[in-house]
C-alpha positions in Angstrom: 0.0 0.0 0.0 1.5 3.1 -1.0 1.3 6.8 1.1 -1.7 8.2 -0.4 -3.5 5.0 0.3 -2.4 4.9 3.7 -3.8 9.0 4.2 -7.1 8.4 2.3 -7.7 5.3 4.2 -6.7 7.0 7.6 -9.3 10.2 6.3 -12.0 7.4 5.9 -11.8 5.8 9.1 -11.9 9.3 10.9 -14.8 10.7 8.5 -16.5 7.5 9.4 -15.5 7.5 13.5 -17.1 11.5 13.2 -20.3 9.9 11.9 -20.9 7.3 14.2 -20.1 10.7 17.3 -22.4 12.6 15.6 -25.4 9.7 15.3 -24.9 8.9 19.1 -24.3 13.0 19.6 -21.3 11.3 22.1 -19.9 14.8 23.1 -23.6 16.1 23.7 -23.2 17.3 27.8 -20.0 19.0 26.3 -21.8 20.4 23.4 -24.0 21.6 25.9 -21.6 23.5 28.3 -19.7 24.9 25.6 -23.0 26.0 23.5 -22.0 24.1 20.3 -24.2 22.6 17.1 -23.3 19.2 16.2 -22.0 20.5 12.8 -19.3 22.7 14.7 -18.9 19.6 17.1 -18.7 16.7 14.9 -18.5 18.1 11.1 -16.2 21.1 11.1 -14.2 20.4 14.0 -10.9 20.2 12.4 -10.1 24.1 11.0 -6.9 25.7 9.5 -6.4 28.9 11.7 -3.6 31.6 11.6 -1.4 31.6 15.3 -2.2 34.9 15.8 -4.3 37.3 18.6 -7.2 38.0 17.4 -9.9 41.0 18.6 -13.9 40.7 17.5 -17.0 41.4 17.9 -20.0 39.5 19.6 -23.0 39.4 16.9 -25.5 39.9 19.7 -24.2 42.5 22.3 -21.0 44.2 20.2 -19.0 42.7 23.2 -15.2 41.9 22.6 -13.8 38.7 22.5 -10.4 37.8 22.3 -9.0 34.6 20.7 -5.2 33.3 20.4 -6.3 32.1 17.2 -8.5 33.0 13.7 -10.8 30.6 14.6 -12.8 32.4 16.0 -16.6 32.4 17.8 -19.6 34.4 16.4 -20.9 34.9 20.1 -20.0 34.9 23.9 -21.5 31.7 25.2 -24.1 34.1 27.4 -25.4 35.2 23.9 -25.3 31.9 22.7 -27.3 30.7 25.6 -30.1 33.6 25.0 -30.0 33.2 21.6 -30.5 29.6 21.2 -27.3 29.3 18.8 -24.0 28.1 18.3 -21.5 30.2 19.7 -18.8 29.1 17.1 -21.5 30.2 13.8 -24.5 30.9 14.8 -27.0 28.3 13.2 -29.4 27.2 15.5 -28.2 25.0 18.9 -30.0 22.6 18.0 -30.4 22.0 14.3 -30.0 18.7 12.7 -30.3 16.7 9.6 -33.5 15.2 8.7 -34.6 11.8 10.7 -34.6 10.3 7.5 -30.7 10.8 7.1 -30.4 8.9 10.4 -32.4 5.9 9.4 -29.8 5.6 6.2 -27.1 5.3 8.6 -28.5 3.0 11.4 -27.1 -0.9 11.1 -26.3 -0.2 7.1 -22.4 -0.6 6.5 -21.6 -3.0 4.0 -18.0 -2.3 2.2 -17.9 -3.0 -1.3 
């Protein structure tokens, strides 16, 4: 097996590891203190971000926040919590995908 075989399959089996998380919503009393969606939790989780100190502005109350980082949150988590949103982008706390996206998933693996 060459390298790229060996990255693509290594992607696969964490793409598929992030699937099963976000069916059992395994980080969900985390999720909860930290006021994250499951997409920020589970789908976008791994970011590229610039080391550097960064200064912005809360979308609800024009508070600053500062971050060590460019990844950084949409809202303080008090917002957030008011709100009903994500802190990191500000869909909806609880969104999700359809149920019907679910059922696809639920005891139906079978490699080719």
């Amino acid at each position: 097996m060459n390298t790229k075989d060996l990255i693509n399959k290594a992607k696969i089996a964490a793409t598929l590891k992030s699937a099963r998380e976000l069916v059992a919503d395994s980080d969900y009393p985390q999720r909860v203190a930290n006021q994250v969606c499951k997409c920020c939790q589970y789908v976008n989780k791994s970011k590229i971000a610039l080391q550097k100190f960064c200064t912005v502005k809360c979308e609800r109350c024009d508070g600053e926040m500062q971050f060590s980082s460019s990844d950084v949150d949409k809202y303080h988590i008090e917002c957030a919590k008011i709100e009903s949103c994500c802190k990191r982008c500000g869909a909806s706390f609880d969104v999700d995908a359809d149920l019907d996206a679910y059922n696809a998933l639920k005891g139906y693996y079978e490699p080719h």
